[in-house]
GURO-766165 format. One line per field, with one value per residue: residue number from 1; y, z, x of N, C-alpha, C, O in turn. Coordinates in steps of 0.05 Angstrom, whole numbers, plus 5000, padded with zeros to 4 digits. Atoms other than C-alpha are relative to their C-alpha. Last residue first. Example, Ala and Ser with C-alpha at 12.3 -4.5 7.8 and 13.67 -1.06 7.14 Angstrom:
seq	2_1
n.north	4976_4976
n.up	4999_5000
n.east	4984_5018
ca.north	4979_4910
ca.up	5143_5156
ca.east	5273_5246
c.north	5022_5024
c.up	5014_5000
c.east	4985_5018
o.north	5044_5024
o.up	5018_5013
o.east	4995_5039
% end
This chain:
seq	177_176_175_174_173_172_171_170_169_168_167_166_165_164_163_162_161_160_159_158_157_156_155_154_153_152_151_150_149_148_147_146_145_144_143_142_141_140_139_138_137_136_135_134_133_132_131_130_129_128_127_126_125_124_123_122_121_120_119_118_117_116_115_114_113_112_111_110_109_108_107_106_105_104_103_102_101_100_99_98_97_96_95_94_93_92_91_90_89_88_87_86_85_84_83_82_81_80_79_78_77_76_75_74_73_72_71_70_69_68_67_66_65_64_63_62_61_60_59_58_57_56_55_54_53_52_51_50_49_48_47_46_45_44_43_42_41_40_39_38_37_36_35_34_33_32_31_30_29_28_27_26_25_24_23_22_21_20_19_18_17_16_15_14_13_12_11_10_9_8_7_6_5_4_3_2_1
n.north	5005_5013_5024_5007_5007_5018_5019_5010_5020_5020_5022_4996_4994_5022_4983_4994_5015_4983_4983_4964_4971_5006_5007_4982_4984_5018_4996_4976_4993_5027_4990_4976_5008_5001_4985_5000_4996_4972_4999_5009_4980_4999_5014_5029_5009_5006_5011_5031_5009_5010_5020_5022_5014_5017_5016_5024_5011_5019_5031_4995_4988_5023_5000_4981_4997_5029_5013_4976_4976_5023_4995_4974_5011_5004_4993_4999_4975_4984_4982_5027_4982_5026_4996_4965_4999_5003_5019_5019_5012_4986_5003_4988_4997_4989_4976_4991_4976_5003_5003_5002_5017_5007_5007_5032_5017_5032_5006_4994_5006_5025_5004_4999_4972_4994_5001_4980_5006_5002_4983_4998_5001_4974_4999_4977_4997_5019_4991_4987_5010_5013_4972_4998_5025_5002_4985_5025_5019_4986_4988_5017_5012_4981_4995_5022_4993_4977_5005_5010_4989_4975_4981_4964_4984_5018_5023_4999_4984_5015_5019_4987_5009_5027_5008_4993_5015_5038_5006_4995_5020_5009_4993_5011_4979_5016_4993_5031_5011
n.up	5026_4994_4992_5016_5021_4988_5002_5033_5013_4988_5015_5020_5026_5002_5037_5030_5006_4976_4989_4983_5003_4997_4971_4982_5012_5007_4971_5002_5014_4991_4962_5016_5010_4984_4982_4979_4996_4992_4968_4982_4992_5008_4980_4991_5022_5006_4974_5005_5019_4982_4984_5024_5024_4993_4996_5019_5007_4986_5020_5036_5010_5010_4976_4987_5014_5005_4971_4968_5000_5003_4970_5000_5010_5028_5013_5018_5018_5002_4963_4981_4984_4984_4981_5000_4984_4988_4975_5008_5016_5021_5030_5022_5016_5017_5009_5014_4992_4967_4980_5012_4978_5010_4981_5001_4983_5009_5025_5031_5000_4994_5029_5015_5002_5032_5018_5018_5026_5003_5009_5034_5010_5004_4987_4980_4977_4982_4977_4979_4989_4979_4974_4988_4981_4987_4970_4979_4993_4984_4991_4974_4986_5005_4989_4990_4978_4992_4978_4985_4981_4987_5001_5007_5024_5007_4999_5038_5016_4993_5025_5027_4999_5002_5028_5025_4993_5015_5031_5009_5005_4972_4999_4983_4999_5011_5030_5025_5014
n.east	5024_5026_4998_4988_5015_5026_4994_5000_5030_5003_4980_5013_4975_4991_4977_5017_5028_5015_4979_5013_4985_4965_4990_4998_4977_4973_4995_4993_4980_4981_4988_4971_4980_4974_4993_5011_5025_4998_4984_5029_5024_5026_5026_5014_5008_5039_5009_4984_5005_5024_4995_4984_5029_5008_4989_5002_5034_5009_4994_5006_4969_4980_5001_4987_4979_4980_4995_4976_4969_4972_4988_4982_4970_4990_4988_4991_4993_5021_4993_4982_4999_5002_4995_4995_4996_4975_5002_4989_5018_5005_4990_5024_4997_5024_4990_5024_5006_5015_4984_4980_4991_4982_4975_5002_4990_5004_4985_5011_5018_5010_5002_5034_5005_5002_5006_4997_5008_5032_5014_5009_5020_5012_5026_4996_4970_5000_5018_4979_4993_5018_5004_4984_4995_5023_4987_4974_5019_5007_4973_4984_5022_5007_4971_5003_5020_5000_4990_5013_5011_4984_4978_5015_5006_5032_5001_4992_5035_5026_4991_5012_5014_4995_5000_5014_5027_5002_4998_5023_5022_5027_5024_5020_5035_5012_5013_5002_5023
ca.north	8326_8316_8333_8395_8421_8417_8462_8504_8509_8524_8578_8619_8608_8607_8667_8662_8636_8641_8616_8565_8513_8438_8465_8496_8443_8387_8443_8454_8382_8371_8442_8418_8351_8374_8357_8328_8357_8347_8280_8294_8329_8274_8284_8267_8340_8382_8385_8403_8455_8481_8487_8532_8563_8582_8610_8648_8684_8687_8732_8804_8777_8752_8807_8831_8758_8744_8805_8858_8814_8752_8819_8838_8767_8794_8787_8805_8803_8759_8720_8687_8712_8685_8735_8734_8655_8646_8633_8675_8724_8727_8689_8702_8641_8615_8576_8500_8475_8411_8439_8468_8457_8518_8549_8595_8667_8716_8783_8819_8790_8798_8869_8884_8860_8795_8811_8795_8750_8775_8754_8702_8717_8717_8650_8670_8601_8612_8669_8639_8597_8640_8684_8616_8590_8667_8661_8587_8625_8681_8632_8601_8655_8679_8617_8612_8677_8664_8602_8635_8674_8629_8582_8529_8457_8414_8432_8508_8506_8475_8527_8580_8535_8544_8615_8631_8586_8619_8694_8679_8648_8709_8708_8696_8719_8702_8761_8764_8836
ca.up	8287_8357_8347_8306_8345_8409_8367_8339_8417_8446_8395_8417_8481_8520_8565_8619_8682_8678_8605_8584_8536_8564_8585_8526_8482_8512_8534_8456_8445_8502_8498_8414_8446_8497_8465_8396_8338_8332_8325_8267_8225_8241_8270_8236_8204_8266_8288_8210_8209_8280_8246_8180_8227_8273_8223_8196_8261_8279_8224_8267_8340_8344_8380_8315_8292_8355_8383_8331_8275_8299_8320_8242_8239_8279_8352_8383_8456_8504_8532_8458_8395_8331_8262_8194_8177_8109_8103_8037_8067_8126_8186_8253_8303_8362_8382_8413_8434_8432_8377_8333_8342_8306_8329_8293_8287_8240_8281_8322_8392_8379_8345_8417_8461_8494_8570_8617_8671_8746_8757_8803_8880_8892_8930_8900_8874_8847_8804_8780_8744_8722_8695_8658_8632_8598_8575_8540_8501_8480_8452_8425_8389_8348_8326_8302_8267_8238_8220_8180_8151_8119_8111_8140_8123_8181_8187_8166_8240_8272_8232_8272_8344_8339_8319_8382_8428_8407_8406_8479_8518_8519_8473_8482_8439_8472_8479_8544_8581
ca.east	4482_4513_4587_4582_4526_4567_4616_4569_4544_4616_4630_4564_4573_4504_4473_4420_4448_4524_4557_4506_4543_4522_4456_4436_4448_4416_4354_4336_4322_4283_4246_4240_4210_4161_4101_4106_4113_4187_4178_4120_4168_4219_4288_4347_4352_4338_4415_4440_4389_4413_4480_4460_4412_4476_4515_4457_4446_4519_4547_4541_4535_4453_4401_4380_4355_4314_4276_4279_4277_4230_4181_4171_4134_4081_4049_3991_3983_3943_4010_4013_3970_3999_4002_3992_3979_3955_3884_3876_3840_3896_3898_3902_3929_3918_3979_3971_4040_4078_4120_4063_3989_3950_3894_3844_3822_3790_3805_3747_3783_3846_3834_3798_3858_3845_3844_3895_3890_3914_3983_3990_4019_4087_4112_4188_4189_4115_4132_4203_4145_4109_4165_4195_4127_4118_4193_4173_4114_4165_4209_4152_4124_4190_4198_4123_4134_4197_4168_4108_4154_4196_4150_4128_4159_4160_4232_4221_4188_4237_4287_4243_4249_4324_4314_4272_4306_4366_4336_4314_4371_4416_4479_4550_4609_4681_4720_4709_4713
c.north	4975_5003_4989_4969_4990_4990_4972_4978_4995_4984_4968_4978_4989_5010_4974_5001_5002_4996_5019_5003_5021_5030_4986_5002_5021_5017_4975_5001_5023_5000_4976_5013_5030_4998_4988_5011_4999_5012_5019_4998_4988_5028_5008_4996_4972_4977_4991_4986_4972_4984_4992_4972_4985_4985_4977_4982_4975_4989_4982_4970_5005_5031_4976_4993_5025_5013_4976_4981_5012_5024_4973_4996_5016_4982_4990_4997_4982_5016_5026_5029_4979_5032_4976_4995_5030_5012_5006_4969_4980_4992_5016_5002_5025_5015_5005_5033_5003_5012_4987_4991_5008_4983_4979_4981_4968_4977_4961_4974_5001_4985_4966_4983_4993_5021_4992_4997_5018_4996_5001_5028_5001_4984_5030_5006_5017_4989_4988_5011_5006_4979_4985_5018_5017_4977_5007_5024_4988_4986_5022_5012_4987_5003_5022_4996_4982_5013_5017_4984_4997_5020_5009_5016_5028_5019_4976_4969_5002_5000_4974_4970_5018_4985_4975_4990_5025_4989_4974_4986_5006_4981_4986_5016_4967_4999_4969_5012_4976
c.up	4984_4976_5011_5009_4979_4977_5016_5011_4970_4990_5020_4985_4981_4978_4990_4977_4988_4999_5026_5012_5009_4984_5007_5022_5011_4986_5000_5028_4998_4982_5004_5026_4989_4986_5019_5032_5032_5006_5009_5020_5028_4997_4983_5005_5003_4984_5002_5028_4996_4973_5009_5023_4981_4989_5021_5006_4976_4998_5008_4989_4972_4993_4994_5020_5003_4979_4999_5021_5017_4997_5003_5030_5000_4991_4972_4991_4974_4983_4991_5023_5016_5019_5020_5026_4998_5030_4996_5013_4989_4984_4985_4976_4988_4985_4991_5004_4982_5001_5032_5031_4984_5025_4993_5010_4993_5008_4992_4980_4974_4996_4998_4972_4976_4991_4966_4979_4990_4960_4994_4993_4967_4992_4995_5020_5008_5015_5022_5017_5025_5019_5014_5025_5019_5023_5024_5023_5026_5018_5021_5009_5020_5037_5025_5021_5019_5023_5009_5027_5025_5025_5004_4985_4991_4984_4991_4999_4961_4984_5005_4980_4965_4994_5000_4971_4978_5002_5001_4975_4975_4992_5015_4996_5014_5002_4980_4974_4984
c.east	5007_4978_4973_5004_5009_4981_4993_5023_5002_4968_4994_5022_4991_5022_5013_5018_4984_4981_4984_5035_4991_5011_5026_5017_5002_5009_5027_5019_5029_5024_5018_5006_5020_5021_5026_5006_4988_4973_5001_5021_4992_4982_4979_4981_4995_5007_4981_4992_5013_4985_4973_5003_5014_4975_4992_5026_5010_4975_4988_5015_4993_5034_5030_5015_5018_5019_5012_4999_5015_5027_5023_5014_5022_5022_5005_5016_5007_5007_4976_4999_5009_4988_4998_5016_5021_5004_5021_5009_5000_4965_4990_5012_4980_5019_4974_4999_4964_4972_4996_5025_5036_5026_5004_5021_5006_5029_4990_5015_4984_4975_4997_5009_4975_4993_5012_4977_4995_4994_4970_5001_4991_4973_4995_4975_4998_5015_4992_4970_5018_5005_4982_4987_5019_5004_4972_5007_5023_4976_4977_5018_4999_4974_5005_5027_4996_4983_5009_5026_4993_4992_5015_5013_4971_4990_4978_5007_5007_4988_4993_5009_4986_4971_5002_5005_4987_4984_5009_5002_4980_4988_4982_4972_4985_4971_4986_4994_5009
o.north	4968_4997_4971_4952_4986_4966_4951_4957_4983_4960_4947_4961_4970_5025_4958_5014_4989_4975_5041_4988_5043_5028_4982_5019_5031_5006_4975_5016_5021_4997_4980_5024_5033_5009_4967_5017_5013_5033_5020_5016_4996_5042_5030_4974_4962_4958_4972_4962_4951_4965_4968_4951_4965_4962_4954_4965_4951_4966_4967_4963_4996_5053_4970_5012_5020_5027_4963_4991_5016_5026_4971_5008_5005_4969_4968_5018_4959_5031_5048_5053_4954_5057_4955_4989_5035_5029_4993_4948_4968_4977_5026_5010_5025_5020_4988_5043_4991_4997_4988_5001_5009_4993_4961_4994_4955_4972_4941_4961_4979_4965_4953_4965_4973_5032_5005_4976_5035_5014_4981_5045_5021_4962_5045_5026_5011_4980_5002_5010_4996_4973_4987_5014_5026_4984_5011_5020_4982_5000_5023_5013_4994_5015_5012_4989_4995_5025_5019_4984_5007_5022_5005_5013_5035_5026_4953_4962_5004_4982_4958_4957_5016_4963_4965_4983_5017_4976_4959_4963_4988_4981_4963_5041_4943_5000_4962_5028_4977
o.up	4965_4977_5028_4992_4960_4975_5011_4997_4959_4990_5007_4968_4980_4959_5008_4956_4991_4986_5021_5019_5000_4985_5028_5031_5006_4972_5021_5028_4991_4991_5020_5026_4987_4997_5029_5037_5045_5019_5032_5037_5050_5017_4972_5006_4989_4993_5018_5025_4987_4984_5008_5015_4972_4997_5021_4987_4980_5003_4991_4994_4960_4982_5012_5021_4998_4989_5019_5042_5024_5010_5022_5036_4997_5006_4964_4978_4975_4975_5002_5022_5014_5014_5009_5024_4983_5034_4975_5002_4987_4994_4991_4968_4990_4994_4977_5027_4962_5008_5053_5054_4960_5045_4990_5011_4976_4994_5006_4964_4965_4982_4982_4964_4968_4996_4958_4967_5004_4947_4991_5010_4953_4981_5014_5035_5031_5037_5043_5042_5048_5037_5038_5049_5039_5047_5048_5047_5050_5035_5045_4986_5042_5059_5043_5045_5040_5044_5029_5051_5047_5048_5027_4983_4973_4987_4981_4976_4941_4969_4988_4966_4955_4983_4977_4955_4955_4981_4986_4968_4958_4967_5022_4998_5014_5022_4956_4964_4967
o.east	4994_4954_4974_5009_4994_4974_5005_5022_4984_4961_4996_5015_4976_5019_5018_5017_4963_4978_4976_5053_4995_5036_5039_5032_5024_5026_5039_5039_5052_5046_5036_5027_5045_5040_5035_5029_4972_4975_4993_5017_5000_4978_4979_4970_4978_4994_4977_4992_5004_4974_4969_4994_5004_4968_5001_5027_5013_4969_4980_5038_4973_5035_5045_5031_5041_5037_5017_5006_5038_5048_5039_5034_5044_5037_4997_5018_5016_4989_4980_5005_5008_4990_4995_5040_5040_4987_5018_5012_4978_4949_4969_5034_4955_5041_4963_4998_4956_4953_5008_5024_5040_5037_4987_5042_4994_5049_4986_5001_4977_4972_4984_4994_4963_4972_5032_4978_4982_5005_4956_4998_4997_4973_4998_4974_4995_5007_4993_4970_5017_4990_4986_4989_5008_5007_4975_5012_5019_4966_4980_5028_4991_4977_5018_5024_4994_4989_4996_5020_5000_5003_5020_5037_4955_4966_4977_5008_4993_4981_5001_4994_4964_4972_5001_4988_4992_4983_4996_4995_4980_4987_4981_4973_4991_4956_4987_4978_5027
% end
């Protein structure tokens, strides 16, 4: 076994598109959630897409579950992207809905920051912070750019066809911030 750490696509495209998101100055949470969002927005593209190379037939469209539907709604442009949104009383941003389902900010934990070697989360948010910092809120806004961003660093440190070294992208990110 390698003892050089490697993690799946997701969580980095998730936290890379969270400290995006603390870029153009969301919260904590709220990027988290947003982070989080996309990442699972981008693996939606991916399956539909591998669906159409393998000439499988569409999935059939998924309802909006009920709370979806009831909940005080609203949609939110981030990254390219247009995100419905449910907001609190307060209008803060609770939740996103993405692929018909619900999700929280509790699901950045178990599906991006859990999923990091022990230290690597905040070592790479410290770097992806230094990678974002030339670029504009608003550049980053627009479509396609954090997939353009994200895919020049992917694609010079993937290890096989989902996984990217974890020392090979801080030091990629050390010579391109």
């Amino acid at each position: 076994m390698s003892d050089k750490p490697t993690l799946n696509r997701f969580p980095l495209f998730g936290l890379f598109c969270c400290r995006a998101a603390l870029r153009m100055s969301k919260s904590e949470t709220q990027s988290e959630l947003l982070g989080y969002s996309m990442a699972v927005l981008y693996a939606i593209f991916k399956s539909q897409a591998q669906r159409r190379r393998e000439g499988k037939t569409k999935k059939e469209k998924r309802e909006l579950s009920e709370e979806a539907r009831r909940a005080k709604t609203d949609m939110l442009h981030f990254g390219g992207h247009d995100f419905m949104v449910i907001k609190d009383d307060a209008e803060h941003i609770r939740k996103t809905v993405v692929g018909h389902e619900i999700h929280e900010p509790e699901d950045y934990d178990k599906s991006v920051r859990a999923k990091f070697p022990e230290g690597w989360h905040d070592r790479l948010a410290k770097a992806f912070d230094r990678y974002l910092e030339p670029h504009e809120p608003s550049e980053l806004q627009a479509e396609g750019k954090l997939y353009e961003l994200y895919k020049a660093w992917r694609d010079d440190c993937k290890v096989g066809r989902n996984r990217v070294d974890l020392k090979e992208l801080e030091e990629w990110i050390g010579e391109h911030a």
